[in-house]
ChimeraX commands (.cxc) that place a marker at each C-alpha (Angstrom):
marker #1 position 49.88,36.15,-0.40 radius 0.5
marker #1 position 49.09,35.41,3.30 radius 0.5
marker #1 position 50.05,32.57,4.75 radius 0.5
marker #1 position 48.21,29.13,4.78 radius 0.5
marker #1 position 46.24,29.04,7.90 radius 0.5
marker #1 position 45.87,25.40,9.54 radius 0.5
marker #1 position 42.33,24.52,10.27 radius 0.5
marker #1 position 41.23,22.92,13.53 radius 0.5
marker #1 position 43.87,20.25,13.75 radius 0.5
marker #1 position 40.56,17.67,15.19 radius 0.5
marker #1 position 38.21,18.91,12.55 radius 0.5
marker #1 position 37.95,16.56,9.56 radius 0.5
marker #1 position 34.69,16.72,7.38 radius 0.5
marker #1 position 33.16,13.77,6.09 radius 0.5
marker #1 position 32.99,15.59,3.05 radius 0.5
marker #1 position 33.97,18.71,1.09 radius 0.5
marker #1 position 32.25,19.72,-2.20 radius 0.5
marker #1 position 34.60,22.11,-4.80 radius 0.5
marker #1 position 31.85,24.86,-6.20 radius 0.5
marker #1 position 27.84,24.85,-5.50 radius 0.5
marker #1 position 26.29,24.67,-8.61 radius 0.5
marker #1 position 23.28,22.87,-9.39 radius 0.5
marker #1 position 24.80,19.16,-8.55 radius 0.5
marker #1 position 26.79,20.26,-5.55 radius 0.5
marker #1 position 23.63,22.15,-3.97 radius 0.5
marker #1 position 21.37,18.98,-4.94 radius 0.5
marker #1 position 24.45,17.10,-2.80 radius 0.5
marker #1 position 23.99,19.55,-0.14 radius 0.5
marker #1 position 20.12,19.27,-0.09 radius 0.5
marker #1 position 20.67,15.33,0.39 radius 0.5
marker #1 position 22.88,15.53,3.07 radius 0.5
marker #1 position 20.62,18.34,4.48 radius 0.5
marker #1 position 17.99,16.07,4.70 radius 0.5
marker #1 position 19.94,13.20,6.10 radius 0.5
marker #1 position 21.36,15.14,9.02 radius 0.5
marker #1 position 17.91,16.01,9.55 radius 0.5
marker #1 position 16.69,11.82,10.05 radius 0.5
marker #1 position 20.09,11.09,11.29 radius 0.5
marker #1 position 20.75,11.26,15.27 radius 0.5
marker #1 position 24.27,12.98,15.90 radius 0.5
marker #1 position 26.55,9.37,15.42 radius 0.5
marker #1 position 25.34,9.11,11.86 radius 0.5
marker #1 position 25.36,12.72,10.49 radius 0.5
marker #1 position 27.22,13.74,8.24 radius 0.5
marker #1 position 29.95,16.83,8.61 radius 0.5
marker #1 position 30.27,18.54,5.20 radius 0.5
marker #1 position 31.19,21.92,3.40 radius 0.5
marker #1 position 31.36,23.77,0.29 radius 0.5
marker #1 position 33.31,26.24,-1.39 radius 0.5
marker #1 position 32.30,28.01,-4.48 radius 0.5
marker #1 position 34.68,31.06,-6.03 radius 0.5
marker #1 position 31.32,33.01,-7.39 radius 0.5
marker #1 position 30.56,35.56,-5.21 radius 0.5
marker #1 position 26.96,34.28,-5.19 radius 0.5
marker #1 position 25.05,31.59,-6.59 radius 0.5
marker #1 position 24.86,31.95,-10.51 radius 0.5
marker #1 position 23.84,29.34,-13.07 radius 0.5
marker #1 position 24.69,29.78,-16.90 radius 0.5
marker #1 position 23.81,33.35,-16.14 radius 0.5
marker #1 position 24.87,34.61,-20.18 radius 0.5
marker #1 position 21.96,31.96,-21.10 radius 0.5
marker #1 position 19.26,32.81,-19.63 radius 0.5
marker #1 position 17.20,34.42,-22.51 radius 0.5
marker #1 position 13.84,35.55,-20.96 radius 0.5
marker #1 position 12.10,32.86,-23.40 radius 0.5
marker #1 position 14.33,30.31,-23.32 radius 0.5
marker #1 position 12.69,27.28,-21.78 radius 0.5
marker #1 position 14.54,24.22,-19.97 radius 0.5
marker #1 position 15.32,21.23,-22.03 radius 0.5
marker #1 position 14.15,18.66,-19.27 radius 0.5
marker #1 position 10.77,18.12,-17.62 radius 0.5
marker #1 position 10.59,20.25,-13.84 radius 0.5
marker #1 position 10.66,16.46,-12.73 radius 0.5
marker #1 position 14.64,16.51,-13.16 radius 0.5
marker #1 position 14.79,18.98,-10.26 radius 0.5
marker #1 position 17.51,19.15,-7.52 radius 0.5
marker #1 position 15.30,16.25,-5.28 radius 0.5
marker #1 position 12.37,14.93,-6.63 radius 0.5
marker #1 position 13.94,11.71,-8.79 radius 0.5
marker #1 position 15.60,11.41,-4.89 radius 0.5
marker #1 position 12.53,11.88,-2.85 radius 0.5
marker #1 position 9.46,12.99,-4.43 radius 0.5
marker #1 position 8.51,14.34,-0.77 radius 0.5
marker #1 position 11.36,17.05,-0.72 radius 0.5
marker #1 position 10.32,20.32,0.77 radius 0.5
marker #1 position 13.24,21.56,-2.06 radius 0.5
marker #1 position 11.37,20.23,-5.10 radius 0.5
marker #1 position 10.72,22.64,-7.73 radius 0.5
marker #1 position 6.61,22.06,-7.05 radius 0.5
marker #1 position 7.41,23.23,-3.26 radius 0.5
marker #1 position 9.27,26.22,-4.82 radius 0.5
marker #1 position 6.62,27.01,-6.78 radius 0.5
marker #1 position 3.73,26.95,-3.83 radius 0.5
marker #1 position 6.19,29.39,-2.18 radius 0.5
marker #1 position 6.09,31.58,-4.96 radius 0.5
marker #1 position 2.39,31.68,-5.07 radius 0.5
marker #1 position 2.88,30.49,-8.57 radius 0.5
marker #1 position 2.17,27.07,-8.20 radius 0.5
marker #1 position -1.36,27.14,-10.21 radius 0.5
marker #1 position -0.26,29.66,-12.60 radius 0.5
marker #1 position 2.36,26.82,-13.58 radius 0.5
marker #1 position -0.44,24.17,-13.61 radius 0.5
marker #1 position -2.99,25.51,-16.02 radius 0.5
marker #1 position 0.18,26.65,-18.34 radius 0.5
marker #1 position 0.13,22.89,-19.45 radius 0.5
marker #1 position 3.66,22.80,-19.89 radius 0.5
marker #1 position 6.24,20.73,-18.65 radius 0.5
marker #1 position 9.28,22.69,-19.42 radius 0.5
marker #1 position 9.59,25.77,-17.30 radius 0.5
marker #1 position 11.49,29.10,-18.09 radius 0.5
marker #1 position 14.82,28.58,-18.04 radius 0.5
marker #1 position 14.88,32.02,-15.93 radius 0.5
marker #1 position 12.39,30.51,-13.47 radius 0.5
marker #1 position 14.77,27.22,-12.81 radius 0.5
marker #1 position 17.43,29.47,-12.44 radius 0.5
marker #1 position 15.18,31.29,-9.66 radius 0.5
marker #1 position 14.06,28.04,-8.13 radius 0.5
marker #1 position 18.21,27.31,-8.00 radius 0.5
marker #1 position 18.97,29.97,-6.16 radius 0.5
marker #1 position 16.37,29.48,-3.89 radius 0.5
marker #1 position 17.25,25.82,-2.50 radius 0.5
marker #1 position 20.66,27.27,-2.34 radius 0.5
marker #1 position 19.90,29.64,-0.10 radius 0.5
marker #1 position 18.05,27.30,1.87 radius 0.5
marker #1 position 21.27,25.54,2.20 radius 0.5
marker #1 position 23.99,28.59,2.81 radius 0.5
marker #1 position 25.44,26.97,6.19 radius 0.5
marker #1 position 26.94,24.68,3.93 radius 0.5
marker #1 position 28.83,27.12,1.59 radius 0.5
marker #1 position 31.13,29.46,1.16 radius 0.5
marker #1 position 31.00,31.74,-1.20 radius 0.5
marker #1 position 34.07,33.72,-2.82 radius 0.5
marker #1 position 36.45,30.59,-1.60 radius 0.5
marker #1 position 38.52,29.33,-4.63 radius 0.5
marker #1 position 39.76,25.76,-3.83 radius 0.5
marker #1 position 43.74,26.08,-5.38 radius 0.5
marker #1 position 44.73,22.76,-4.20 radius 0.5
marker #1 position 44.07,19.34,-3.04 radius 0.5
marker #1 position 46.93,16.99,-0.97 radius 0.5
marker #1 position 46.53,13.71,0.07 radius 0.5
marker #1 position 47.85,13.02,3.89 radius 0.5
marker #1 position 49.22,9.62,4.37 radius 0.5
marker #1 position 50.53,7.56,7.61 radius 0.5
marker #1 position 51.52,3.79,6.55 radius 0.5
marker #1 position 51.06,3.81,3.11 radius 0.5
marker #1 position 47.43,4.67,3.18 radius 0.5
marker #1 position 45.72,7.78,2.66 radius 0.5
marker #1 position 44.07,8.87,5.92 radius 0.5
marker #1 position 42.43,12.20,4.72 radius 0.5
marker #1 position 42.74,15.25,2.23 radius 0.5
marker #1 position 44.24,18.53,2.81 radius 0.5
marker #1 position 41.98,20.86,0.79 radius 0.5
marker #1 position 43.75,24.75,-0.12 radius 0.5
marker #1 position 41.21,27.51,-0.11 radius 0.5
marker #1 position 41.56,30.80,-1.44 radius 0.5
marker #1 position 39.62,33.97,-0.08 radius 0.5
marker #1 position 40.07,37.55,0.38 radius 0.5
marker #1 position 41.40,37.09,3.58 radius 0.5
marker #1 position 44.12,34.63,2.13 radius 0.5
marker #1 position 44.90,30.72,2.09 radius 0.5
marker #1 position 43.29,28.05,4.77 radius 0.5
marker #1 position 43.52,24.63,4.32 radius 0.5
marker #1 position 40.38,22.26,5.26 radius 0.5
marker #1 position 40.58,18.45,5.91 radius 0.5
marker #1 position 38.27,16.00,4.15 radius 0.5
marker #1 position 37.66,12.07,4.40 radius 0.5
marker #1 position 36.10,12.44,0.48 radius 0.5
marker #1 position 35.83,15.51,-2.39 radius 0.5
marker #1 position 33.10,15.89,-4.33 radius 0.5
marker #1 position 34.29,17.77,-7.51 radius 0.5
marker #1 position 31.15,19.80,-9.20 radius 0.5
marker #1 position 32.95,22.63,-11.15 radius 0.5
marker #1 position 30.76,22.57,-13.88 radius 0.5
marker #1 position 31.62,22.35,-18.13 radius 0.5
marker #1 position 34.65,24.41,-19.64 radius 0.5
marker #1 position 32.95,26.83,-22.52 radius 0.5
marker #1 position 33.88,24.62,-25.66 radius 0.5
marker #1 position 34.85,26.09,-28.96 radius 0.5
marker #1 position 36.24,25.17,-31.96 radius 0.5
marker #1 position 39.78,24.08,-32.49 radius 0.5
marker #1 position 41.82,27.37,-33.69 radius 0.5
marker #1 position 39.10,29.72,-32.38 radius 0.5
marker #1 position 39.90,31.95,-29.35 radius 0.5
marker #1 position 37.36,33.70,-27.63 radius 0.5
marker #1 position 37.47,38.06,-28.01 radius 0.5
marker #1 position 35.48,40.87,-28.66 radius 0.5
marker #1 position 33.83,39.77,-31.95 radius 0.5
marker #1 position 34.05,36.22,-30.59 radius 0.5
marker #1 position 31.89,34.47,-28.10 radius 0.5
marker #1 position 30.59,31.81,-26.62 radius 0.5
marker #1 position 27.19,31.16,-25.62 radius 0.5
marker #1 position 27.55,31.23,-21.92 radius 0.5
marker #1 position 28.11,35.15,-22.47 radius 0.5
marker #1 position 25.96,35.93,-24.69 radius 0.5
marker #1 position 23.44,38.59,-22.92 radius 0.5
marker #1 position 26.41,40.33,-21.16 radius 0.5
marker #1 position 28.07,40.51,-25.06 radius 0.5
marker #1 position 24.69,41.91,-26.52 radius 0.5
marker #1 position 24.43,44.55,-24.01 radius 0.5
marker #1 position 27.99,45.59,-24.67 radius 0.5
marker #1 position 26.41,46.66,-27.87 radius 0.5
marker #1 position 23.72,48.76,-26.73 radius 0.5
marker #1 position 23.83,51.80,-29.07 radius 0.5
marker #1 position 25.25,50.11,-31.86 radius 0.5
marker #1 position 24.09,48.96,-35.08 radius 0.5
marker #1 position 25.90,45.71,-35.77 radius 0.5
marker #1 position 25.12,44.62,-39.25 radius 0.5
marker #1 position 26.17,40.60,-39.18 radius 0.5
marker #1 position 26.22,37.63,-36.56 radius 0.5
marker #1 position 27.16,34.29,-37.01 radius 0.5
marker #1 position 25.74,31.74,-34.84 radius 0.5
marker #1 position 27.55,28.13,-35.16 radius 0.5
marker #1 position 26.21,25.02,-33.80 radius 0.5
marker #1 position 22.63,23.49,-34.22 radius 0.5
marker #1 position 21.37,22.80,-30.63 radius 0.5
marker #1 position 18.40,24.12,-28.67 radius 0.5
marker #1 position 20.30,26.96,-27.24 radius 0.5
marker #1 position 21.76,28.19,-30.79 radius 0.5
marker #1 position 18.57,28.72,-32.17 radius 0.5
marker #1 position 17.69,30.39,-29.08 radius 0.5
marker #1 position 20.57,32.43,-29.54 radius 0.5
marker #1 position 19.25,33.20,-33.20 radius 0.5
marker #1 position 15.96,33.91,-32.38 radius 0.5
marker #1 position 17.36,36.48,-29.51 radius 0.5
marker #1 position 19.52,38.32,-31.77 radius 0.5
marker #1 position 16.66,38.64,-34.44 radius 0.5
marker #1 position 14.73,40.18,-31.97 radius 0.5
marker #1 position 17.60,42.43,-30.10 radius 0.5
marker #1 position 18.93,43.42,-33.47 radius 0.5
marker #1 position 16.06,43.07,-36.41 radius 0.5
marker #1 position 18.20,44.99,-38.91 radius 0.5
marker #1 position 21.02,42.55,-38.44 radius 0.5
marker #1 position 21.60,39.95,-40.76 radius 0.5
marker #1 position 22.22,36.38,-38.53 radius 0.5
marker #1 position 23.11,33.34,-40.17 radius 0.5
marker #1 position 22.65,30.28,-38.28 radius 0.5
marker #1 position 25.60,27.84,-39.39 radius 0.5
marker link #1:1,2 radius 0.2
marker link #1:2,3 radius 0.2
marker link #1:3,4 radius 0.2
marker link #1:4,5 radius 0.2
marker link #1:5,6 radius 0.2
marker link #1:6,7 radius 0.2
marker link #1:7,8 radius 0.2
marker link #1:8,9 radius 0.2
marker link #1:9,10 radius 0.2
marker link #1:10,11 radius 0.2
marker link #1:11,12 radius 0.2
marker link #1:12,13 radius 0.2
marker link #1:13,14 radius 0.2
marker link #1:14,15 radius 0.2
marker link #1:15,16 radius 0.2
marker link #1:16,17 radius 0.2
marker link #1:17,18 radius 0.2
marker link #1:18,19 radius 0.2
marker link #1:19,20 radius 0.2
marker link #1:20,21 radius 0.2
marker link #1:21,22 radius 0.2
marker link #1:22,23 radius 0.2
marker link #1:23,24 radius 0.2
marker link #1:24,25 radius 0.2
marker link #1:25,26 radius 0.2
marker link #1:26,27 radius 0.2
marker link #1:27,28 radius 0.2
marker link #1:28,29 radius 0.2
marker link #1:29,30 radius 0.2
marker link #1:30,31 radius 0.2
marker link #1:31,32 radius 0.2
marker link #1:32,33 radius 0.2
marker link #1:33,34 radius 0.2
marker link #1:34,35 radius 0.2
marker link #1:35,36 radius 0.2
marker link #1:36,37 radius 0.2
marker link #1:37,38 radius 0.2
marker link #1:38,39 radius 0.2
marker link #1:39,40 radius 0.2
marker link #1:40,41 radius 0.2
marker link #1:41,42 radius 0.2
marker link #1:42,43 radius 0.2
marker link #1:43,44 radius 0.2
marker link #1:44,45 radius 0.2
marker link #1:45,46 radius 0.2
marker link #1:46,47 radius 0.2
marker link #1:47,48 radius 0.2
marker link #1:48,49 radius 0.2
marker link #1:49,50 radius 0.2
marker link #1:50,51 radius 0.2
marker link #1:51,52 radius 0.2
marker link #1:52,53 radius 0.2
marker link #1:53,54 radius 0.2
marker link #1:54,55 radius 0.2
marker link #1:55,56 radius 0.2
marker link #1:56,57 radius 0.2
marker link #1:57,58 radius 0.2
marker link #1:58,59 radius 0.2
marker link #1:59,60 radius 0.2
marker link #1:60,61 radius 0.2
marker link #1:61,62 radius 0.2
marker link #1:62,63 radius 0.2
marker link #1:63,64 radius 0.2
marker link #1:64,65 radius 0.2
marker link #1:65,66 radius 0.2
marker link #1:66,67 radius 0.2
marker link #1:67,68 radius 0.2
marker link #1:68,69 radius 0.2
marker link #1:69,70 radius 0.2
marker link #1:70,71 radius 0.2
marker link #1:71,72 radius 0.2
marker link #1:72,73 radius 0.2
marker link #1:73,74 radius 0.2
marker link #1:74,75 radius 0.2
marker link #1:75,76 radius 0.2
marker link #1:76,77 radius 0.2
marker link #1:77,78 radius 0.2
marker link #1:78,79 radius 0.2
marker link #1:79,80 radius 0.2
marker link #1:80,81 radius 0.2
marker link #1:81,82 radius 0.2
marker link #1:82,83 radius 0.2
marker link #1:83,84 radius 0.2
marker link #1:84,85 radius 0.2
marker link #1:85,86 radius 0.2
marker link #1:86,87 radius 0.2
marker link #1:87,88 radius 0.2
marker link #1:88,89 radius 0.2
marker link #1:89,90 radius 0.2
marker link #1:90,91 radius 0.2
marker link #1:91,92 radius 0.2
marker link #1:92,93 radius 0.2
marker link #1:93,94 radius 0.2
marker link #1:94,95 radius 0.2
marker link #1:95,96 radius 0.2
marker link #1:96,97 radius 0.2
marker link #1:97,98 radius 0.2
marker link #1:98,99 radius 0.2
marker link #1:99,100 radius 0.2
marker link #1:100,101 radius 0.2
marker link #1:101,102 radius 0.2
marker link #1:102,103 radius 0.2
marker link #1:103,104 radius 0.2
marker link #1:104,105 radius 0.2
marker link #1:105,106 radius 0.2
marker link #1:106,107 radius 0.2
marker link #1:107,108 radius 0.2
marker link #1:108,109 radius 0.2
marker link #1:109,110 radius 0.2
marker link #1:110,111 radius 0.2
marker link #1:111,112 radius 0.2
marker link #1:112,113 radius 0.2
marker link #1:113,114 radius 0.2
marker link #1:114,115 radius 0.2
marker link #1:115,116 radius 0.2
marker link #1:116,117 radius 0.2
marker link #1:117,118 radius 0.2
marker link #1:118,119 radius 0.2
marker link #1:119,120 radius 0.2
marker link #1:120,121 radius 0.2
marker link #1:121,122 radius 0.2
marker link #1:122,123 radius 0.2
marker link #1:123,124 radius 0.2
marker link #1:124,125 radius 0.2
marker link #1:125,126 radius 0.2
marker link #1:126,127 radius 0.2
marker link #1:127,128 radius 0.2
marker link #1:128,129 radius 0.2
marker link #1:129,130 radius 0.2
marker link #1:130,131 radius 0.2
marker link #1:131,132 radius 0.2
marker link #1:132,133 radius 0.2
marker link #1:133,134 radius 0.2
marker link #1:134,135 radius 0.2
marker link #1:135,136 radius 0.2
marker link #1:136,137 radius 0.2
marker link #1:137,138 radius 0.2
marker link #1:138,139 radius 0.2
marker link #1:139,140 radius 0.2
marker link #1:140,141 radius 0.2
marker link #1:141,142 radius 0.2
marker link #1:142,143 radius 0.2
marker link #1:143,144 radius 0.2
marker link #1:144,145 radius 0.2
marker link #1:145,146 radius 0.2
marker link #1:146,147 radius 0.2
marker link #1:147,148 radius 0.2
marker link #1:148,149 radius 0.2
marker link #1:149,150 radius 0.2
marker link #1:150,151 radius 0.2
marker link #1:151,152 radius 0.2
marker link #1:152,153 radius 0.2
marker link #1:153,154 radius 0.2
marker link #1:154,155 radius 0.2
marker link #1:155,156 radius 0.2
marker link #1:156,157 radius 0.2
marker link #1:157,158 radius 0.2
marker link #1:158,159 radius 0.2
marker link #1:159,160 radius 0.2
marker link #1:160,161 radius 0.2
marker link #1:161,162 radius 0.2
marker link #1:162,163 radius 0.2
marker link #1:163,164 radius 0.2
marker link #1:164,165 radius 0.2
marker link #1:165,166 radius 0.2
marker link #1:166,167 radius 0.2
marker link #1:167,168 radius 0.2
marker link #1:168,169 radius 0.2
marker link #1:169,170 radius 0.2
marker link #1:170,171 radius 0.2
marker link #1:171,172 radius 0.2
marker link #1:172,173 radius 0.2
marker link #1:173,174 radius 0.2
marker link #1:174,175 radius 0.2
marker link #1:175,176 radius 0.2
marker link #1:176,177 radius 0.2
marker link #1:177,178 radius 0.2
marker link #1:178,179 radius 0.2
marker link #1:179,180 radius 0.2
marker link #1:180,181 radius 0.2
marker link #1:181,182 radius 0.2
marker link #1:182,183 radius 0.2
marker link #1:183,184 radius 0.2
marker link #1:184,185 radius 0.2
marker link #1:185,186 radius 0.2
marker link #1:186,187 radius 0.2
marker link #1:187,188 radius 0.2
marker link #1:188,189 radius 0.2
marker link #1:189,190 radius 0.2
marker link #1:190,191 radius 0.2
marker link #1:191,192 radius 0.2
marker link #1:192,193 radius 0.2
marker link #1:193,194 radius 0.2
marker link #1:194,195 radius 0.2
marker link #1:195,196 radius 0.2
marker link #1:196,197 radius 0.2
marker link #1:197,198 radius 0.2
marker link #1:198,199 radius 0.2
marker link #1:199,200 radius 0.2
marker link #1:200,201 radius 0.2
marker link #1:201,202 radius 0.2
marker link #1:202,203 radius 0.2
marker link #1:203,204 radius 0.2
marker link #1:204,205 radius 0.2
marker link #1:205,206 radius 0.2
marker link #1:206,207 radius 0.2
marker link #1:207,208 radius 0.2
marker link #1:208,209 radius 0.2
marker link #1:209,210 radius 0.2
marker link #1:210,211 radius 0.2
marker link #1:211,212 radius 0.2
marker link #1:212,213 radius 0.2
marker link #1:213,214 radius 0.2
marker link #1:214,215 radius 0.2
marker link #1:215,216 radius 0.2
marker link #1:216,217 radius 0.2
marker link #1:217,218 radius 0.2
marker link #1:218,219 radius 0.2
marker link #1:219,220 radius 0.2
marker link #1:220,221 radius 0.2
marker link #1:221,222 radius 0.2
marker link #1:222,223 radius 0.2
marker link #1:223,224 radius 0.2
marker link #1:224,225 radius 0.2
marker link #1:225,226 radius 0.2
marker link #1:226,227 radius 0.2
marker link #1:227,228 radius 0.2
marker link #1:228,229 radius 0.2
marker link #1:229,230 radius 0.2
marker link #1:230,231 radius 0.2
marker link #1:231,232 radius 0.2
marker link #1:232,233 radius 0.2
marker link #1:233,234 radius 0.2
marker link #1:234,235 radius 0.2
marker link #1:235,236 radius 0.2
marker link #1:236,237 radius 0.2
view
C-alpha cells in the first residue's frame, strides 16, 4: 500500500461528503447553488468521494417497468427550490421529453428514467466528486481539548491521501437486508442484484423462484421473472 499522502497542509473544506448517491448529489446541488448567490467570503469549500467508478443508483432494480414509488415532486431540488435548473421538470425539457411526460398523466415516472435524470444532475455537479475514492477512515484532530477539524483517509488507485474537513456528511446508502440465518450465494439473492442474477441465467431453464417479502419492488420482482422465465414456477412468499 502506498503511503498516506498529506494534503495541502492550509486546505481545510468546509465540508466533505462520503459517497454521491442521490442525497449526497442533492447536497452537492445545494451547495452548488449557494456558491453560485454567495460572493467568495460566504462560499462554501466542499468535496466528495464515492468508491463506484461512476454514478450508479440501485442499478440490479431497475426493471424497465418498474415505476418510482414517490411523485417526480420528491426530486433532488424542487421541495428545496421549486426554481432549480436541476429539477426533474428541467431534466425533462432537456430531454425533449418534457410533454411526452405531461400528457402520460402520471405522476410516478420510470424508475429507469429517475435513474437517468440522477445521473444527469450528477454530472452537472462532477467538480465536486471523485469517483473510485473509497473513504477508509475518519480522525478527529484536536488542540486544547476541542476538535478543530477531521482528517478524512481516502483510498484510490494511486494509493492513500488524507483530506481535512470542518464537517462529514455520511450518505453511503442502505446495507442489502436479509433474513437472519440467510447468506447471500448463487441460488440466493437479494433484490438489489436481481437483473445482473437473471442474466447469469441466460440459456437456462430454471424451473422454481422464490420471491420473499411483500413490498412494491417484490412484486415487481415477480412480475419480472414471470415474464423473463414464463415456464418457471415463482411463488411470491
Amino acid at each position: 500500500m502506498s503511503q498516506v499522502l498529506p494534503d495541502d497542509a492550509t486546505l481545510v473544506h468546509d465540508l466533505i461528503g462520503i459517497g454521491f448517491g442521490p442525497s449526497n448529489v442533492a447536497m452537492a446541488i445545494a451547495l452548488s447553488e449557494h456558491n453560485a448567490r454567495a460572493d467568495g467570503q460566504e462560499a462554501v469549500s466542499a468535496h466528495f468521494f464515492e468508491q463506484q467508478p461512476r454514478f450508479g443508483w440501485h442499478r440490479g432494480m431497475l426493471i424497465d417497468d418498474a415505476t418510482m414509488q414517490v411523485s417526480f415532486l420528491k426530486d433532488l431540488v424542487t421541495l428545496r427550490n421549486p426554481a432549480s435548473e436541476f429539477s426533474f421538470l428541467c431534466y425533462l425539457q432537456s430531454r425533449g421529453r418534457l410533454i411526452d411526460f405531461i400528457n402520460h398523466k402520471n405522476l410516478f415516472p420510470l424508475r429507469v428514467e429517475f435513474h437517468d435524470y440522477f445521473e444527469w444532475a450528477a454530472a452537472k455537479v462532477d467538480d465536486l466528486v471523485s469517483y473510485g475514492h473509497e473513504v477508509v477512515g475518519v480522525a478527529p484532530v484536536e488542540r486544547d481539548g476541542t476538535v478543530q477539524h477531521l482528517e478524512v483517509t481516502v483510498r484510490s488507485g494511486e494509493g492513500l491521501e488524507v483530506h481535512r474537513a470542518r464537517n462529514l456528511v455520511i450518505g453511503t446508502g442502505l446495507r442489502p437486508l436479509l433474513p437472519e440465518g440467510v447468506e447471500r450465494g448463487d441460488r440466493i439473492w437479494h433484490n438489489s442484484e436481481l437483473l445482473a442474477k437473471v442474466d447469469a441465467l441466460e440459456g437456462t431453464s430454471p424451473s422454481r423462484f422464490v420471491v420473499v417479502g411483500a413490498g412494491q419492488s417484490a412484486a415487481e420482482n415477480v412480475a419480472y421473472l414471470h415474464r423473463r422465465f414464463p415456464d418457471a414456477e415463482v411463488c411470491a412468499v
